[in-house]
C-alpha positions as CSV (number, residue, x, y, z in Angstrom):
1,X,36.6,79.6,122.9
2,X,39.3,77.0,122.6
3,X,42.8,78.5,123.7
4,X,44.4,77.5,120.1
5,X,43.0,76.7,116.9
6,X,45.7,74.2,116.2
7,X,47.7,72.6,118.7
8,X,50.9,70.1,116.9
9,X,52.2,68.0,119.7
10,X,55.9,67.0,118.2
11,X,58.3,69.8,115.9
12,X,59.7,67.6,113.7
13,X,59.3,67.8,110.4
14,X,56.1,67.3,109.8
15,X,54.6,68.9,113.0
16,X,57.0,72.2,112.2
17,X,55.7,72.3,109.1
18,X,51.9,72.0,109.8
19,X,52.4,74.7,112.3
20,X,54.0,76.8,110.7
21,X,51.2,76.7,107.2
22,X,48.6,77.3,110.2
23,X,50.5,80.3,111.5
24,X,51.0,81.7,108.1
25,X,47.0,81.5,107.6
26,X,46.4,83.4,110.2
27,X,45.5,80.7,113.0
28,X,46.3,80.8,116.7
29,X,48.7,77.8,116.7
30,X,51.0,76.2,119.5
31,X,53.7,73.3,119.7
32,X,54.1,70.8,122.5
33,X,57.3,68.9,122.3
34,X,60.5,67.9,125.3
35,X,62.8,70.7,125.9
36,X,65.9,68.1,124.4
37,X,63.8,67.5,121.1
38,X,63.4,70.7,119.2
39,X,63.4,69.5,115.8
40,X,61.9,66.2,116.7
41,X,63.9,63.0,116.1
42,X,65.2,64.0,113.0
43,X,67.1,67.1,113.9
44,X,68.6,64.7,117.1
45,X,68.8,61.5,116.4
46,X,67.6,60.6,113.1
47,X,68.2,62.1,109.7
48,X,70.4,65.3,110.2
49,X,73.1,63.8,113.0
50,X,73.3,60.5,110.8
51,X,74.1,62.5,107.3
52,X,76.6,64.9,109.4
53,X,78.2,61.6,110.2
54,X,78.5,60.9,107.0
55,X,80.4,63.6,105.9
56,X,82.5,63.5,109.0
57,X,83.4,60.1,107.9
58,X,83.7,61.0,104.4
59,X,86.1,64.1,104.7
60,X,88.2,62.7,107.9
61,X,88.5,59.1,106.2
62,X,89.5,60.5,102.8
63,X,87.5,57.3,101.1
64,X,86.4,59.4,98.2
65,X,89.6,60.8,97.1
66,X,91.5,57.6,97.5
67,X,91.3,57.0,93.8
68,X,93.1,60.1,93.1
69,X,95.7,59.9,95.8
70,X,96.1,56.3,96.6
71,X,94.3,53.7,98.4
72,X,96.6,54.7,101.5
73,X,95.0,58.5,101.8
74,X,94.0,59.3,104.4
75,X,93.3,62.9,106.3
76,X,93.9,61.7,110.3
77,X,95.0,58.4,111.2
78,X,93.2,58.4,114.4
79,X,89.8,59.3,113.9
80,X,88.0,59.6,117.7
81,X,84.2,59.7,118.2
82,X,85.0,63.3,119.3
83,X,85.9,64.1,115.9
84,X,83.4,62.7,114.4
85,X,80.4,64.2,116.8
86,X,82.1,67.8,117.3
87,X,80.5,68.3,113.4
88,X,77.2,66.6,114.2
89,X,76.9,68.6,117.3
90,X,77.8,71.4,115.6
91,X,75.2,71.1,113.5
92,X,72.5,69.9,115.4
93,X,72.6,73.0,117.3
94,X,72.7,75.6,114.5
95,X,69.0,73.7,113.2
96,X,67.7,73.8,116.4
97,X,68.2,77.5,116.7
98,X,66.5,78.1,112.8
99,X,63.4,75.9,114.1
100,X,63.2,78.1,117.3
101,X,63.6,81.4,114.9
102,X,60.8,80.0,112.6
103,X,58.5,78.9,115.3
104,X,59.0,82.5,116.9
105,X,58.8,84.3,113.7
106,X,55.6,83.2,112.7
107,X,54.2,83.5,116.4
108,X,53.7,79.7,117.2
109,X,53.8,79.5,121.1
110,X,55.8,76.7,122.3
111,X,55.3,74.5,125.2
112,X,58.2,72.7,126.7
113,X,57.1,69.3,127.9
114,X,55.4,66.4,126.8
115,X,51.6,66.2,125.9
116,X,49.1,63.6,126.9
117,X,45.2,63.7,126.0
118,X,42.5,64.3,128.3
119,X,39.9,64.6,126.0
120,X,39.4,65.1,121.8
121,X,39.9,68.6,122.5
122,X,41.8,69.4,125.2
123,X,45.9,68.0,126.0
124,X,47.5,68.0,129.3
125,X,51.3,69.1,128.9
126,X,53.5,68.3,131.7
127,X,56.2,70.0,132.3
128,X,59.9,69.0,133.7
129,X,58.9,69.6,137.2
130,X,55.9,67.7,136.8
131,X,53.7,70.6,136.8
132,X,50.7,69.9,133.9
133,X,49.0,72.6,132.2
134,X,45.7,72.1,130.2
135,X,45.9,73.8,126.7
136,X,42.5,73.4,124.6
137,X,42.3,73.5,120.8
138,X,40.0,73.5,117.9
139,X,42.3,70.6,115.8
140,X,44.8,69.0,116.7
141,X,48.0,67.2,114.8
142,X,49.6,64.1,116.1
143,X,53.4,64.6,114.8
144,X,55.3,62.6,117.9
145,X,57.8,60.1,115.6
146,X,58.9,56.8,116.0
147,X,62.1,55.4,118.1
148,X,64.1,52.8,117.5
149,X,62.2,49.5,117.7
150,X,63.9,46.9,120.0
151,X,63.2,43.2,120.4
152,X,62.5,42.3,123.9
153,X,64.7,39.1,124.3
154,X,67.8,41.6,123.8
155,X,69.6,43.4,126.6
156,X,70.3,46.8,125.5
157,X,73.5,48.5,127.6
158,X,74.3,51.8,125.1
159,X,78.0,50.9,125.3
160,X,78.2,47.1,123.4
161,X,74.2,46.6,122.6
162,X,72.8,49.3,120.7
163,X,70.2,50.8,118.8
164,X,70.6,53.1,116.1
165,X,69.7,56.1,118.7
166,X,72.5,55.3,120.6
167,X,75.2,54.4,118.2
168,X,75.4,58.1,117.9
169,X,77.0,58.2,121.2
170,X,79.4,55.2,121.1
171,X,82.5,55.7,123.6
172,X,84.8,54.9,120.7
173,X,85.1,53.5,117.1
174,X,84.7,50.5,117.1
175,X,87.0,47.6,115.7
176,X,84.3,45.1,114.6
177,X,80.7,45.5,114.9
178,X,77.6,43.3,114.4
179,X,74.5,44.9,112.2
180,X,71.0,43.4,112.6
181,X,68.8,44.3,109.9
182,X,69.7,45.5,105.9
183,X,67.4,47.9,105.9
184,X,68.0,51.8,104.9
185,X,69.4,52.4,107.9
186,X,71.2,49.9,109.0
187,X,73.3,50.1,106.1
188,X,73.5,53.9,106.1
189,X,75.9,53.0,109.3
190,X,77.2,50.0,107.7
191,X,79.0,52.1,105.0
192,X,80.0,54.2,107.5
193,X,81.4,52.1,110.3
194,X,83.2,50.0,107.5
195,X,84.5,53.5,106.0
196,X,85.5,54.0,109.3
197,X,88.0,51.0,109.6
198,X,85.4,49.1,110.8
199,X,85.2,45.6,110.1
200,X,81.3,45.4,109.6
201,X,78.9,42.4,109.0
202,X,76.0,42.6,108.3
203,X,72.9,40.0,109.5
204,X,69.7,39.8,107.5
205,X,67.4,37.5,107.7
206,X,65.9,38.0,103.8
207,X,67.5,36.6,100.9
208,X,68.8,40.4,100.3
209,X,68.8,44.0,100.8
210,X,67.0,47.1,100.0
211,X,64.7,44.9,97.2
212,X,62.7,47.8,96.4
213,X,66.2,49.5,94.8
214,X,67.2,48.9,91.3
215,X,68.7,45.5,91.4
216,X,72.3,46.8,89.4
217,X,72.3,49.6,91.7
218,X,72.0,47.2,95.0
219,X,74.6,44.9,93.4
220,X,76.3,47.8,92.8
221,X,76.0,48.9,96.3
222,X,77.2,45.4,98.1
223,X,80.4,45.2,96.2
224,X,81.8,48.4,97.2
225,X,80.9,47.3,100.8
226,X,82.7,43.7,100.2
227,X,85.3,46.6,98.9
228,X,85.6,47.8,102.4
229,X,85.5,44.6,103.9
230,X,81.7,43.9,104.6
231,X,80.3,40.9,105.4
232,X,76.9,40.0,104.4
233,X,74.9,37.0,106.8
234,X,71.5,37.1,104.8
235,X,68.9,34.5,105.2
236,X,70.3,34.5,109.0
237,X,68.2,35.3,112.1
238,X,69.9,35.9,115.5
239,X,69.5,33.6,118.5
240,X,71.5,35.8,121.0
241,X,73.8,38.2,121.6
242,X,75.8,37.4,124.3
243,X,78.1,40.6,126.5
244,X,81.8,39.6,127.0
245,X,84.3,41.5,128.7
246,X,84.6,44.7,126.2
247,X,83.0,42.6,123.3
248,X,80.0,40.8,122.4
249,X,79.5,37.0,121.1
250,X,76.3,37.1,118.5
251,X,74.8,33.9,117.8
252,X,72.9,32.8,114.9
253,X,70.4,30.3,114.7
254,X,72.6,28.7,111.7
255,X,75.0,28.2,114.7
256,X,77.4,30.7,113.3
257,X,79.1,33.0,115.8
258,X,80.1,36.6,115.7
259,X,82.7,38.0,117.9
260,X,82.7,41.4,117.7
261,X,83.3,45.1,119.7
262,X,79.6,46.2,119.6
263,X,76.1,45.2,117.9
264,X,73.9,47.6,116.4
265,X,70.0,46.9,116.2
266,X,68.1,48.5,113.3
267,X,64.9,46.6,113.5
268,X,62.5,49.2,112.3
269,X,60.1,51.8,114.0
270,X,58.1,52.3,116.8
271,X,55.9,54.6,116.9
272,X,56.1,57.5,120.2
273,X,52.3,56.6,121.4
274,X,52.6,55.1,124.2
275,X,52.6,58.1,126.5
276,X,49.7,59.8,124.1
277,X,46.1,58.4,126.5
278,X,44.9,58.1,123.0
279,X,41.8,56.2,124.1
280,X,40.8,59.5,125.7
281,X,40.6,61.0,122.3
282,X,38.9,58.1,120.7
283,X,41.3,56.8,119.1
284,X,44.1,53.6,119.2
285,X,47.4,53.1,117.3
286,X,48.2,49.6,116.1
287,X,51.0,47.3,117.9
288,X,53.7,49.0,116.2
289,X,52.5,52.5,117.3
290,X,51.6,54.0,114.6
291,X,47.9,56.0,113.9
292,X,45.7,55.2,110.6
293,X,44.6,58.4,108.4
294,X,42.4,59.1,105.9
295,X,43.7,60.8,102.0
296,X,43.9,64.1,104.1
297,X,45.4,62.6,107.1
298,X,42.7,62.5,109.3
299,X,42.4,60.3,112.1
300,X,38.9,58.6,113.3
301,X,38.4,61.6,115.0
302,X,38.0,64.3,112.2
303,X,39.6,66.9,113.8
304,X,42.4,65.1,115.3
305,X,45.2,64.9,112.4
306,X,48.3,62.2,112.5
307,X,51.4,63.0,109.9
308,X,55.0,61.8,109.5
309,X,56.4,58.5,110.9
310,X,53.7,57.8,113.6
311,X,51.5,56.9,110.4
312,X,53.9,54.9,109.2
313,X,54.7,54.6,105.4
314,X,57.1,56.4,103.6
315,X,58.7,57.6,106.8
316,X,60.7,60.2,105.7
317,X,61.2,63.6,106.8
318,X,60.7,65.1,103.2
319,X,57.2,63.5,103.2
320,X,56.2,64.4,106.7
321,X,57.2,67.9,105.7
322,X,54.1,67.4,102.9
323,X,52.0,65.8,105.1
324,X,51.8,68.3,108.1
325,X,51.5,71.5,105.7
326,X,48.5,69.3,103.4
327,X,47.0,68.3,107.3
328,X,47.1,72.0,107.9
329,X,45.8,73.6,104.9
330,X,42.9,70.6,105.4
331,X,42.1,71.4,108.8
332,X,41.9,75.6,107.9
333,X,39.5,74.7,105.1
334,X,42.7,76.6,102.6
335,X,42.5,74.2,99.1
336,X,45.7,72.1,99.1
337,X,46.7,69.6,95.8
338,X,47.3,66.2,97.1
339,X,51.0,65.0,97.4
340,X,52.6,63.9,94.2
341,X,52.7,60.3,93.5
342,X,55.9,61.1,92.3
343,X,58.4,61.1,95.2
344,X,62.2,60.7,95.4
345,X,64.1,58.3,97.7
346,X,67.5,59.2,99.3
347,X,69.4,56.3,101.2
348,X,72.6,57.7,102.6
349,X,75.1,54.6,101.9
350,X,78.4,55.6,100.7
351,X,78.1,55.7,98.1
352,X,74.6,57.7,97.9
353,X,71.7,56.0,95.9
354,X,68.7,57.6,95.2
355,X,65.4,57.2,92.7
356,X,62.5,58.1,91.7
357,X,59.4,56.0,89.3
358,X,59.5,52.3,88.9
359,X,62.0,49.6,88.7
360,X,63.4,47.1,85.9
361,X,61.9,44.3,87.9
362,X,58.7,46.5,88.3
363,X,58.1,47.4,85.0
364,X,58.9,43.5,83.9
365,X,56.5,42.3,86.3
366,X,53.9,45.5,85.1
367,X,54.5,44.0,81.4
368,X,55.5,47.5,80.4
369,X,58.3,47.8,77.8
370,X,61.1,50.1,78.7
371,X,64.6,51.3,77.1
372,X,67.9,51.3,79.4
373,X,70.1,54.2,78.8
374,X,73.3,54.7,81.3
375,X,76.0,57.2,82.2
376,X,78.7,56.2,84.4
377,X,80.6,58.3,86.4
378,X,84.2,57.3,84.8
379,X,83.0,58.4,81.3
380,X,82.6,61.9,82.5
381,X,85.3,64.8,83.2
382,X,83.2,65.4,86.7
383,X,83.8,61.9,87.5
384,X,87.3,62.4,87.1
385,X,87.6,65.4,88.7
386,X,85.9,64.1,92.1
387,X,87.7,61.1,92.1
388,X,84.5,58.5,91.8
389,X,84.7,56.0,88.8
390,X,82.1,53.9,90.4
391,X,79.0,56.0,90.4
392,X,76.1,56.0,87.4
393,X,72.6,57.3,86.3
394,X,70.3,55.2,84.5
395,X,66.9,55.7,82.9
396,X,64.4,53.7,81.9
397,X,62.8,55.1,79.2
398,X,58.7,54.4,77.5
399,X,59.8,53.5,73.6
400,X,56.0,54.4,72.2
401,X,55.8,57.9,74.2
402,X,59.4,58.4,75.1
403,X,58.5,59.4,78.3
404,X,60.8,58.7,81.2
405,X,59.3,55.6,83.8
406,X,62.1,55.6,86.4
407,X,65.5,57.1,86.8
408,X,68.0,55.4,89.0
409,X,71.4,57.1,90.3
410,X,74.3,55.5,92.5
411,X,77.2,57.5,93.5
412,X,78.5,61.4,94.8
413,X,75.8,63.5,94.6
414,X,72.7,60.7,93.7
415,X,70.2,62.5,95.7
416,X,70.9,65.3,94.6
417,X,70.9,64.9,91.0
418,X,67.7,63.0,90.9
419,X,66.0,66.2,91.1
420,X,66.7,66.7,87.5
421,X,64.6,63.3,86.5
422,X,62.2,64.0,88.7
423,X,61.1,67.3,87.8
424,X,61.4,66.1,83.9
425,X,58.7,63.4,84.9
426,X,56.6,65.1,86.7
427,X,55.9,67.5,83.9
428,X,55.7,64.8,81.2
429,X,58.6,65.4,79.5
430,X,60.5,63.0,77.3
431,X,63.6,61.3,76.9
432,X,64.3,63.9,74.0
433,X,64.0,67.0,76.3
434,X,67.3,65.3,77.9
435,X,68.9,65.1,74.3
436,X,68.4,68.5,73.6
437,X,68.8,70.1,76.4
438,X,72.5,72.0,77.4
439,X,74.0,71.3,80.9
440,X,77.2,73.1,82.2
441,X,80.5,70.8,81.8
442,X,82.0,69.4,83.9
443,X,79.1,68.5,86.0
444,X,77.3,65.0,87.1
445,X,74.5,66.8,85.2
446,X,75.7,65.7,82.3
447,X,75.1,62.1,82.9
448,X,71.5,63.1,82.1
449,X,72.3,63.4,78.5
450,X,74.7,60.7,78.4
451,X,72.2,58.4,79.3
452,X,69.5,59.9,77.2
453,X,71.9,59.6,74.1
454,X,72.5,56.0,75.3
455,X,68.6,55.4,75.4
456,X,68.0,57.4,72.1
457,X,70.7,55.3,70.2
458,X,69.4,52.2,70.9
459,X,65.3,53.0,70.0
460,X,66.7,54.4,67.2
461,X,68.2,51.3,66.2
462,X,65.3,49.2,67.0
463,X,62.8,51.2,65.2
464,X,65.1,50.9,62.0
465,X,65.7,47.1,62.2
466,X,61.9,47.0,62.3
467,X,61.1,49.6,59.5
């Protein structure tokens, strides 16, 4: 008789959320994860400390209400990294506590250490005095997370060379700073930094940024950055980053060189393996860590289960979430629908972009014909209310069914609002549900049937010039 019938080593996202569906089906369940990483990565280092930043940023800086009050508005002059990390602390503290509550709630034991395999059935977790303990379990979920990856020919100190793990506990805001890598997250913290006062740039070496976003919206994107004095190196690669006294010197292989007060690295994933002994469970992760599944997130060993970033693809803590609860109700033999194809994405840039269904450039390439119908921000009262007259919604609209094939937002509230298109899509609703449909005023809602209208206006036109 196996001590547990689930054991979830990691309580992130997805691994709290698979334990938790176990628990609530009745199964003996426990969680293995480090006494400083309740939550996993995402409650300390990843998605909730970087979006408290955010607003932090947001409200101290006053950005968004500078075209109400002048571009000179600002709420402190001074803004300290203690002001900025009291709120993410702050926060960061109160979610640990709720994952503790739930964990305890729905009787999941929970182990304080780190977890190694000694066999497919049995985990060795060690605690901080060294002491290991052998806990024995009917399945088991692989929910450990990724860190920061980090090229070897660079000399990480935490204070000048960072990751984006330890950006979060820079000494001080920085004058200048050096991004490597466009990607989600690196320019998450470049908006934020260059809110900040910052004087950003930004190395890539693509042609460009975030090419699986709506094109407009990206372009959109990059000139409120140039806005707050952003500079973009793409098609660059770094050579070497070089410490000075209280700055850094980044070279590129152009020969260009960057002076600057600190460099950030946001060169993808890794995935937390390493420390696993997965070869004693039969299995192996691939060279960037991360575990291959099956439709039900299975590894090669059936009962072993893998979800959230150590698999890799999307990466997100709303899809782990899926993951761990569909690994769960798998592995207790409960009937679970497989996750919608339909999925939002939320990048945190200021502003916010989010989306959800397929591109202009997708659809073009698909050879499917689409309508464009658009809202911006500075045609509605909300817009004007909040201050934003940059922001819009667009949809991309089927003219033979009507249906809706992608719906792209960029501004205050994006992923938010994207709910609204994604729940009209994923019930096959049309364009015309929009037109009809009555939202409260003032709201960003609005734009929904803005944009519809738009869209409406110009099928309608089309369909008369050809009848």
């Amino acid at each position: 008789m196996p001590d547990f019938d689930m054991l979830v080593i990691g309580s992130g996202p997805g691994g709290q959320k698979a334990a938790i569906a176990a628990a609530k089906l009745g199964r003996r369940v426990a969680v293995v994860d480090r006494p400083d990483m309740v939550g996993g990565v995402s409650i300390h280092t990843g998605t909730v400390p970087s979006k408290s930043l955010r607003e932090a940023v947001l409200y101290l800086t006053g950005l968004t209400q500078r075209d109400l009050y002048g571009q000179s508005y600002r709420l402190k002059d001074e803004i300290t990294v203690a002001d900025l990390t009291a709120r993410t602390q702050h926060v960061v503290s109160r979610e640990v506590d709720v994952i503790r509550s739930q964990l305890a709630r729905n009787r999941v034991t929970m182990y304080v250490g780190t977890g190694r395999f000694v066999d497919d059935h049995t985990v060795a977790v060690r605690d901080a005095d060294g002491q290991e303990q052998l806990l024995t379990a009917r399945h088991i979920v692989i929910a450990t997370g990724t860190r920061p990856a980090r090229p070897a020919s660079v000399e990480f100190d935490e204070r000048t060379i960072l990751d984006s793990d330890s950006v979060l506990g820079m000494e001080r805001v920085p004058r200048s700073l050096v991004i490597v890598g466009a990607g989600v997250i690196g320019i998450e913290y470049a908006s934020m930094f260059a809110a900040l006062g910052s004087k950003v740039t930004v190395v890539e070496q693509r042609s460009g940024m975030l090419d699986f976003c709506d094109v407009e919206v990206v372009e959109a994107l990059k000139y409120r950055l140039r806005d707050l004095a952003v500079t973009f190196r793409f098609g660059e690669t770094v050579a070497a980053v070089e410490r000075r006294d209280r700055s850094t010197l980044t070279v590129l292989e152009s020969g260009k060189k960057i002076l600057a007060d600190a460099v950030m690295y946001s060169a993808g994933r890794q995935g937390l393996t390493d420390d696993l002994d997965l070869a004693r469970a039969g299995l192996e992760a691939d060279r960037r860590g991360r575990i291959a599944v099956d439709e039900h997130y299975r590894t090669a060993v059936p009962h072993i289960y893998a979800v959230g970033d150590v698999i890799g693809f999307p990466a997100l803590a709303a899809t782990s979430m899926e993951q761990g609860r569909s690994a769960a109700y798998h592995a207790c033999d409960e009937p679970v629908n497989p996750i919608h194809d339909l999925q939002p994405i939320g990048i945190y840039t200021i502003p916010e972009i989010s989306f959800v269904g397929r591109t202009e450039d997708q659809l073009t390439r698909e050879r499917v014909p689409f309508e464009v119908g658009v809202a911006r921000y500075r045609e509605l009262a909300r817009g004007q209310i909040v201050g934003d007259s940059h922001g819009m919604l667009k949809l991309l609209v089927s003219p033979g069914d009507r249906r809706l094939l992608g719906v792209h937002c960029f501004g205050t509230g994006a992923t938010e609002l994207i709910h609204i298109g994604q729940a009209v899509m994923g019930c096959g609703g049309t364009v015309d549900y929009l037109v009809d449909a009555v939202f409260n005023y003032p709201t960003f809602a609005e734009s929904y049937k803005v944009a519809a209208l738009d869209a409406t206006n110009k099928m309608r036109e089309i369909d008369q010039l050809e009848h």
